[in-house]
C-alpha positions as a LaTeX table, in Angstrom:
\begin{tabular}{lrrr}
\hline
Residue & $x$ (\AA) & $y$ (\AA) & $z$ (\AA) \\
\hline
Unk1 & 113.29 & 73.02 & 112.04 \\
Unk2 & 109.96 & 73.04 & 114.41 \\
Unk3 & 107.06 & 72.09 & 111.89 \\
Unk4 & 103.37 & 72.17 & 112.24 \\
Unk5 & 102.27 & 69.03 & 110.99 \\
Unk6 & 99.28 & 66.52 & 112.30 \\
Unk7 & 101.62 & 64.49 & 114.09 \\
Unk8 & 102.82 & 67.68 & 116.49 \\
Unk9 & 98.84 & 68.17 & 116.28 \\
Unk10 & 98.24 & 65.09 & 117.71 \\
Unk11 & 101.07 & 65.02 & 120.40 \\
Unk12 & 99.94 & 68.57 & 121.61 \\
Unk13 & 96.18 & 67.34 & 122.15 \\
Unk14 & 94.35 & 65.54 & 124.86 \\
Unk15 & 92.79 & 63.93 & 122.20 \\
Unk16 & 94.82 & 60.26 & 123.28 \\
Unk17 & 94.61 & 60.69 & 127.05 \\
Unk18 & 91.34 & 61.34 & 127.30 \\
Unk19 & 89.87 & 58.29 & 126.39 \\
Unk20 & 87.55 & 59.26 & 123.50 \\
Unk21 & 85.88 & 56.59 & 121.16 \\
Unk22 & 86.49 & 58.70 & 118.30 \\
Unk23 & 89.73 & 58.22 & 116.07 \\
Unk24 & 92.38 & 60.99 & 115.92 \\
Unk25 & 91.04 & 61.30 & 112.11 \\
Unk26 & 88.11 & 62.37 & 113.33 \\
Unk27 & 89.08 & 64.82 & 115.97 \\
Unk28 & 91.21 & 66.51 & 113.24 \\
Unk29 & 88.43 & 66.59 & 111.04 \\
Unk30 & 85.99 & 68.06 & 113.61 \\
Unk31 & 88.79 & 70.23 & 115.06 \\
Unk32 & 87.93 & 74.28 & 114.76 \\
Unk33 & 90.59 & 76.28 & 117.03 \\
Unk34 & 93.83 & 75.70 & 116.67 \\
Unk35 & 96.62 & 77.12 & 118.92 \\
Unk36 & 100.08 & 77.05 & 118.78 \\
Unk37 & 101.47 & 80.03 & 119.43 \\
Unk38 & 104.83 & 80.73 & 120.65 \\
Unk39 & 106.37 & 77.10 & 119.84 \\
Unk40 & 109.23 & 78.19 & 117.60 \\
Unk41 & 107.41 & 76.60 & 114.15 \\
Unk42 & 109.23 & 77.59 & 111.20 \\
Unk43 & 106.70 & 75.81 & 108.59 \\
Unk44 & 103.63 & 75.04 & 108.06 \\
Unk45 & 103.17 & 71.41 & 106.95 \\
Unk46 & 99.90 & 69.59 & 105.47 \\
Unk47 & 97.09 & 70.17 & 107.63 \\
Unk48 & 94.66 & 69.72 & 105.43 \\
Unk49 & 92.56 & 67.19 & 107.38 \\
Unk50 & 91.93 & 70.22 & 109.65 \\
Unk51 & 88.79 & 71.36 & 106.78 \\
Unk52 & 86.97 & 72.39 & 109.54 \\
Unk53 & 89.49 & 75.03 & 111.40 \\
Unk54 & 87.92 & 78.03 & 111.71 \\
Unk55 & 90.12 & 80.10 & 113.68 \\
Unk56 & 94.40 & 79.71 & 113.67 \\
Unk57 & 96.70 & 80.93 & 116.17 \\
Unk58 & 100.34 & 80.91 & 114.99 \\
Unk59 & 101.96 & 84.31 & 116.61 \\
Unk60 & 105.24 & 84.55 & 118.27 \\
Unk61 & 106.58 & 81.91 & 116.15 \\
Unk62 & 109.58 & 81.54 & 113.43 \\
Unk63 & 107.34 & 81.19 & 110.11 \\
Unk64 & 108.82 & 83.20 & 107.26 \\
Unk65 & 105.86 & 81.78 & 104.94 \\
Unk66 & 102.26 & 81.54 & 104.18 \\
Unk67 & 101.81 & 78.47 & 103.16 \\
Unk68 & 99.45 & 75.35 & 102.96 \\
Unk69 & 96.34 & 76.64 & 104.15 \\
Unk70 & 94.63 & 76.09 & 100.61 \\
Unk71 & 92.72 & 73.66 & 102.50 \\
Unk72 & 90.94 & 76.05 & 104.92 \\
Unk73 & 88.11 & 77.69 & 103.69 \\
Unk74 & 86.26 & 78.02 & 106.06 \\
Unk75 & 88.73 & 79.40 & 107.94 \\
Unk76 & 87.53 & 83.16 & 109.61 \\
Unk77 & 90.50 & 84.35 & 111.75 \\
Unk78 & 94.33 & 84.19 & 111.18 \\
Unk79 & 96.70 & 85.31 & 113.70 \\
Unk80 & 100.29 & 85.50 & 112.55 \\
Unk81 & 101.90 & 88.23 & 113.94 \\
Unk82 & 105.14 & 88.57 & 115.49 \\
Unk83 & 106.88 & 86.05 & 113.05 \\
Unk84 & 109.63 & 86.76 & 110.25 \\
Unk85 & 107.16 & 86.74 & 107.24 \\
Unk86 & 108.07 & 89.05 & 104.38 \\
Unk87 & 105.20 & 88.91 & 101.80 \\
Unk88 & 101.33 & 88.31 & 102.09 \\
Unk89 & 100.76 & 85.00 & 99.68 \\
Unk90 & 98.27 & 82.15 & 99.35 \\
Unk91 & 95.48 & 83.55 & 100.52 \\
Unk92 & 93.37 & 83.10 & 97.92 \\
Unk93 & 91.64 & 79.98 & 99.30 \\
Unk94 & 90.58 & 81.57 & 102.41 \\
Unk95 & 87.31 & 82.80 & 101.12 \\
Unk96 & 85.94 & 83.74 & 104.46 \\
Unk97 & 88.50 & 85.25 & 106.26 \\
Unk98 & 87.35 & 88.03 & 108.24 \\
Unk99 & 90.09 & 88.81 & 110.47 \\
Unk100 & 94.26 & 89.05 & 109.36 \\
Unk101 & 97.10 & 89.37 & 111.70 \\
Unk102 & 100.09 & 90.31 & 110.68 \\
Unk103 & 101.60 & 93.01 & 112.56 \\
Unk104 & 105.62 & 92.83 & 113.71 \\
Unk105 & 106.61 & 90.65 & 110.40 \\
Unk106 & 108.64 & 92.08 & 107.73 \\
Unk107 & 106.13 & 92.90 & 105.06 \\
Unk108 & 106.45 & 96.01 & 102.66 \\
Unk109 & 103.83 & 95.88 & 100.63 \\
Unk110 & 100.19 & 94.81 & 101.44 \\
Unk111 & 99.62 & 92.95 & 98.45 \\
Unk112 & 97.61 & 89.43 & 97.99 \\
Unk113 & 94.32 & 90.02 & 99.37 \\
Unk114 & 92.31 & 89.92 & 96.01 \\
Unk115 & 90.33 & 87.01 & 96.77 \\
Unk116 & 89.45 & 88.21 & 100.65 \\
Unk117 & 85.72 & 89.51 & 100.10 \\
Unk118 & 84.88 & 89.23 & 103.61 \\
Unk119 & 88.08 & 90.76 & 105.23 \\
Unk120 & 86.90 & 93.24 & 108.16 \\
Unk121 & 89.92 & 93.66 & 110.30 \\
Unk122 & 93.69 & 93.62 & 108.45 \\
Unk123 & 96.17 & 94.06 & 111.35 \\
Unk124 & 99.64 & 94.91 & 109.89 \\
Unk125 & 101.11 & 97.44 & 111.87 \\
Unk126 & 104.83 & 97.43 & 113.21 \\
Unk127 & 106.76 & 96.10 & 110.26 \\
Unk128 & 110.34 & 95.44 & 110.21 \\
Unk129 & 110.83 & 97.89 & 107.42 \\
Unk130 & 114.60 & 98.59 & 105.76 \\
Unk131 & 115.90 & 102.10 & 107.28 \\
Unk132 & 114.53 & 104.78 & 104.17 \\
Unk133 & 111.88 & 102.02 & 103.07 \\
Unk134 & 108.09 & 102.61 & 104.11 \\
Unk135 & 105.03 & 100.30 & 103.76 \\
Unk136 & 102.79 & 100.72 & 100.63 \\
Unk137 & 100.09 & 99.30 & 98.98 \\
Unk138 & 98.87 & 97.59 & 96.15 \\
Unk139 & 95.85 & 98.95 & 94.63 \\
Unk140 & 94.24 & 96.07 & 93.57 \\
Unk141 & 94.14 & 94.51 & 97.04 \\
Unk142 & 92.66 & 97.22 & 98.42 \\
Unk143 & 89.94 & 97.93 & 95.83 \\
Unk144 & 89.58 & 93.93 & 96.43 \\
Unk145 & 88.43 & 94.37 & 100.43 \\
Unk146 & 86.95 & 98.10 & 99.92 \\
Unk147 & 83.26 & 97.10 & 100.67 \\
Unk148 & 84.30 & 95.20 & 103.40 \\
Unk149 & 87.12 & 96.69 & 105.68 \\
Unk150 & 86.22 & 98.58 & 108.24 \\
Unk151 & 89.37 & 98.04 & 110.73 \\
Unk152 & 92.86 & 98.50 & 109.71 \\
Unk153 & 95.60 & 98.74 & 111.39 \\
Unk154 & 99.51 & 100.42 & 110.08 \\
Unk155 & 100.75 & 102.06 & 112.83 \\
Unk156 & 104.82 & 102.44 & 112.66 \\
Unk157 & 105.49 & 101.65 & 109.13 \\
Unk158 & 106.99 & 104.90 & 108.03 \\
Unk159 & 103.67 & 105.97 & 105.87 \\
Unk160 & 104.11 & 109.39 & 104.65 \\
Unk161 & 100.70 & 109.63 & 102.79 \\
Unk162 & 97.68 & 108.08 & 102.46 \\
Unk163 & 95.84 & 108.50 & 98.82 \\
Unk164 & 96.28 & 104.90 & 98.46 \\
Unk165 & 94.05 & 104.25 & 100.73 \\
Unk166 & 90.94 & 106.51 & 99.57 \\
Unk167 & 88.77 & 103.50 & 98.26 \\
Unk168 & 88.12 & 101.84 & 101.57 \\
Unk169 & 85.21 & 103.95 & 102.02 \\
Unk170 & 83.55 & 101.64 & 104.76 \\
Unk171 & 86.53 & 101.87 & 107.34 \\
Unk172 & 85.33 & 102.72 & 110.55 \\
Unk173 & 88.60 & 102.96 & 112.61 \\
Unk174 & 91.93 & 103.74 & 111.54 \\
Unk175 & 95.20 & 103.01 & 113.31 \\
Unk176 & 98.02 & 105.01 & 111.96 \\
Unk177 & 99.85 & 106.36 & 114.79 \\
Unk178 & 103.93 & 106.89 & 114.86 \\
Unk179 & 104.14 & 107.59 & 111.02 \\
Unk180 & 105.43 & 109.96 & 108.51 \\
Unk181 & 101.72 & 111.57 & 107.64 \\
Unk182 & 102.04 & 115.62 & 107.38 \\
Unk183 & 100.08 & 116.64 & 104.39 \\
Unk184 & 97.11 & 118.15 & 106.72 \\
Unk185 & 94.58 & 118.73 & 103.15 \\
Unk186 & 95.38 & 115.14 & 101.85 \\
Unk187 & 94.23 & 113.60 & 105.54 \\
Unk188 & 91.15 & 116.04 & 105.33 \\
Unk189 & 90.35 & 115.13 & 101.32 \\
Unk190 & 90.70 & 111.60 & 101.89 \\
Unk191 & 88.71 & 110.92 & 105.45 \\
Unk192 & 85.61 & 112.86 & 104.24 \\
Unk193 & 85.16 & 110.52 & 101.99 \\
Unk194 & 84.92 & 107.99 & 104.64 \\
Unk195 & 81.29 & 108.49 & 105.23 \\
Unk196 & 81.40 & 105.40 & 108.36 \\
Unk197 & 84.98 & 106.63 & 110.02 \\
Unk198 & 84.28 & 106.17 & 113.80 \\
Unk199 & 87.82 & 105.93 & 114.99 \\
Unk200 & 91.24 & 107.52 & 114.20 \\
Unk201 & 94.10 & 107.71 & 115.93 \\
Unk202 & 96.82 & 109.41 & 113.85 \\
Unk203 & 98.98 & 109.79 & 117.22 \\
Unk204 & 102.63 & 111.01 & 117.01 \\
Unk205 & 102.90 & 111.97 & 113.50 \\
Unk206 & 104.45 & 115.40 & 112.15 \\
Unk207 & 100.64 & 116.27 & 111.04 \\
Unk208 & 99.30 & 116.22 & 114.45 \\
Unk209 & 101.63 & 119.62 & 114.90 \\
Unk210 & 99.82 & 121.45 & 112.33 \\
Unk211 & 97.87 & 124.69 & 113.16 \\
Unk212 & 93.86 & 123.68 & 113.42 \\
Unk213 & 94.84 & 119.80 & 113.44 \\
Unk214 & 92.00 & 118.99 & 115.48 \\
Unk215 & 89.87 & 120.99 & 114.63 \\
Unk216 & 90.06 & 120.42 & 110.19 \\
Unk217 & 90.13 & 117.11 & 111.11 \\
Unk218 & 86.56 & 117.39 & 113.26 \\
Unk219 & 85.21 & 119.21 & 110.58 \\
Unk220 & 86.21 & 116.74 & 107.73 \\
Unk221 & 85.60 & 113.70 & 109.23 \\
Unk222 & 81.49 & 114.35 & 110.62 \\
Unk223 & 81.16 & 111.00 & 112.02 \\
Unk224 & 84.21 & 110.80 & 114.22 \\
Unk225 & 84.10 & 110.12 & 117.69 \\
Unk226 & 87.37 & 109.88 & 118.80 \\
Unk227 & 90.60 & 110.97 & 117.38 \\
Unk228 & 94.00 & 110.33 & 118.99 \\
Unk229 & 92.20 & 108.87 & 121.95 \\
Unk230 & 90.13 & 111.62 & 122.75 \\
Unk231 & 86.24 & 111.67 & 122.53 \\
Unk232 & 84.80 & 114.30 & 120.56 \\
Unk233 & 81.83 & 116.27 & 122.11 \\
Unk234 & 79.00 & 116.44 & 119.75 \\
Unk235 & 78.46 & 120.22 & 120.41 \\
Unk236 & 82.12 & 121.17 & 119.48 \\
Unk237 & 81.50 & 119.62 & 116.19 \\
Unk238 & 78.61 & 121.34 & 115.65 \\
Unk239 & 80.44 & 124.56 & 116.87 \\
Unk240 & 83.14 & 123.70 & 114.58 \\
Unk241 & 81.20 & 122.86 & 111.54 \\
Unk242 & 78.90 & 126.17 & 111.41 \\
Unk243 & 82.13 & 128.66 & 111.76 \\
Unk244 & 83.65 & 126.48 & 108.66 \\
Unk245 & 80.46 & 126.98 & 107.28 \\
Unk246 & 80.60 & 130.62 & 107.87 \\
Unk247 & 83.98 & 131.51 & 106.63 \\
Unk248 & 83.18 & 129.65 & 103.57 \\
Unk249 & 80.41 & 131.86 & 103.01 \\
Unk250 & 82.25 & 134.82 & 104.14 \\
Unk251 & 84.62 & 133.97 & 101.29 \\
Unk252 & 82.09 & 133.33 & 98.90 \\
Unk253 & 80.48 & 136.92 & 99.32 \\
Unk254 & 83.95 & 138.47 & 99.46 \\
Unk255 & 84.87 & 136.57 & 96.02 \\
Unk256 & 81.43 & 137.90 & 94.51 \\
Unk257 & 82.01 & 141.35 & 95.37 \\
Unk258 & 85.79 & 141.21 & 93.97 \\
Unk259 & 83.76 & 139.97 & 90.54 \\
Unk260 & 81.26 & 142.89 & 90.75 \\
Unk261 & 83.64 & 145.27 & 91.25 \\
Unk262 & 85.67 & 144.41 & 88.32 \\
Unk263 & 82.56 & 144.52 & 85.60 \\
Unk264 & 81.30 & 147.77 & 86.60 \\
Unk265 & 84.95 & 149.45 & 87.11 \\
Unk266 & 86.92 & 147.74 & 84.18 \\
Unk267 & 89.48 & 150.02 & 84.20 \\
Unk268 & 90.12 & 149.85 & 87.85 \\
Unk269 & 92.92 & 147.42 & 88.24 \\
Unk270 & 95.71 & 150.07 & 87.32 \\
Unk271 & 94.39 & 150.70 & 83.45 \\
Unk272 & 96.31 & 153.35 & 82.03 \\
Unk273 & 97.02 & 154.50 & 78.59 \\
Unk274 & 100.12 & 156.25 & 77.15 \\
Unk275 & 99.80 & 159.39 & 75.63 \\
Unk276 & 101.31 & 157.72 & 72.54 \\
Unk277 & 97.78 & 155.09 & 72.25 \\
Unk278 & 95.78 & 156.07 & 69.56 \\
Unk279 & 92.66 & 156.60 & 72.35 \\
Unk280 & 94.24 & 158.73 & 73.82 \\
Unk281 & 95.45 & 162.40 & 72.33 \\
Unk282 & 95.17 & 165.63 & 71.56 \\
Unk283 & 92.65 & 167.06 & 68.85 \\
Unk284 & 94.55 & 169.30 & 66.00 \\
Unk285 & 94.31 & 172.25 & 68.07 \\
Unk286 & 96.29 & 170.48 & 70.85 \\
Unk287 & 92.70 & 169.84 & 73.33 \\
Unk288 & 91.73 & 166.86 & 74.04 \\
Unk289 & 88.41 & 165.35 & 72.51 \\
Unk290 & 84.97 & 165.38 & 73.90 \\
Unk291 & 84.38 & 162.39 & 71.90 \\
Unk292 & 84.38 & 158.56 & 73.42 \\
Unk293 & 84.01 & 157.41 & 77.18 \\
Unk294 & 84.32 & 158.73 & 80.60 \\
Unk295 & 88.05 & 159.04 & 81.48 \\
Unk296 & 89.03 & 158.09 & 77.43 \\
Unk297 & 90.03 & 160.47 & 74.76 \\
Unk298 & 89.51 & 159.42 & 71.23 \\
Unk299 & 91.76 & 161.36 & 68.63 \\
Unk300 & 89.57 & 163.24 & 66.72 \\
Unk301 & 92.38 & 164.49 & 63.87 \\
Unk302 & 91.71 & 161.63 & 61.72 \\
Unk303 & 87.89 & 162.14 & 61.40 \\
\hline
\end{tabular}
């Protein structure tokens, strides 16, 4: 088993050929980028000299855990894709994290990120999900990183909806392409809520076959720019937006006269009365009565 420890650390560095006065304690200590990607580690060992490392590249490795980096908090990016990792754990520590990578593991559920407050970018597309199994979330991690998301990425997991994610109202791109999305009114309920959406590419899902995709999705979304890779020109929104606007009130005028037309004409709507309904008969000498309303015979023999 290939394990990060100090020791590899210290093998891997010029810190001993280059002649430096300082002691390797010290260069750990001072250390702040840390690369070792693509070297077959399985585990992570004690690095906790490292208090300083800011930024951690361990893709294209053999890791199938998160574990001992309780020490780095000050650490800001994490790049950990492209390994066999099946849950997001011990996190908590990292306290200024800003940027996760963790697309190509084999994570279901995005779960763990509580403690990340300053979490912008969450990378986790591309999972090595179970045939019938799709990625889902847990709603306390992302009401956790709501007011600070604003790039996520879960392309190819198998998503078939989205609700979950309706809290992360300051997203500002979206990367969901090659998914299960279809619902065309849940994608337009939940983006205009996202007030800061910028981005959204949504590419290759059944959804994007829908009649009006484009153009419900322009319409809901008011601050997109480009969706599925395409820029969207200002004055087709615009377009867009005032014939929505228009059919809604078209709607709303239709509905009102449907209302009006039912309280001054009550008896429209295919009202009859049977000869046998005691507002309706003949007066003793077998003619109807004068007496009630327009179009309504009162019986008259029983007054």
């Amino acid at each position: 088993m290939v394990r990060l420890t100090v020791h590899l650390i210290a093998r891997s560095s010029n810190h001993s050929k280059s002649g430096r006065s300082e002691s390797l304690q010290q260069y750990l200590k001072k250390l702040t980028h840390l690369n070792f990607s693509n070297k077959n580690i399985e585990y992570i060992d004690d690095l906790s000299i490292c208090r300083n490392l800011t930024v951690l590249y361990l893709y294209d490795n053999q890791i199938s855990q998160i574990c001992n980096l309780g020490f780095a908090s000050n650490l800001t990016h994490l790049y950990m894709q492209n390994n066999n990792i099946y849950h997001i754990e011990n996190l908590s520590s990292l306290h200024k994290l800003t940027k996760l990578f963790l697309g190509g593991n084999s994570i279901t559920v995005v779960e763990g990120l509580e403690k990340l407050k300053s979490l912008k970018e969450l990378h986790v597309e591309g999972q090595r999900i179970p045939n019938g199994e799709k990625l889902v979330f847990d709603p306390r991690s992302i009401s956790s990183i709501s007011d600070s998301l604003s790039i996520l990425n879960v392309s190819k997991n198998n998503i078939d909806e989205i609700w979950d994610l309706t809290p992360l109202k300051k997203l500002t791109h979206l990367f969901a392409a090659d998914n299960q999305l279809q619902d065309l009114q849940e994608l337009e309920t939940v983006f205009s809520q996202w007030s800061e959406l910028w981005v959204l590419d949504l590419s290759r899902n059944p959804a994007c076959h829908k009649p009006k995709y484009r153009d419900r999705l322009i319409t809901a979304c008011k601050t997109l720019h480009d969706l599925d890779g395409k820029q969207i020109n200002e004055l087709s929104r615009q377009f867009l937006i005032n014939w929505k606007a228009s059919r809604n009130a078209e709607k709303i005028t239709g509905d009102e006269k449907d209302i009006k037309g039912q309280i001054n004409n009550p008896f429209a709507n295919g009202f009859h009365m049977s000869p046998q309904h005691p507002c309706k008969s003949t007066s003793s000498r077998g003619k109807p009565s004068k007496l009630g309303w327009p179009g309504v015979t009162f019986r008259t023999d029983h007054i």
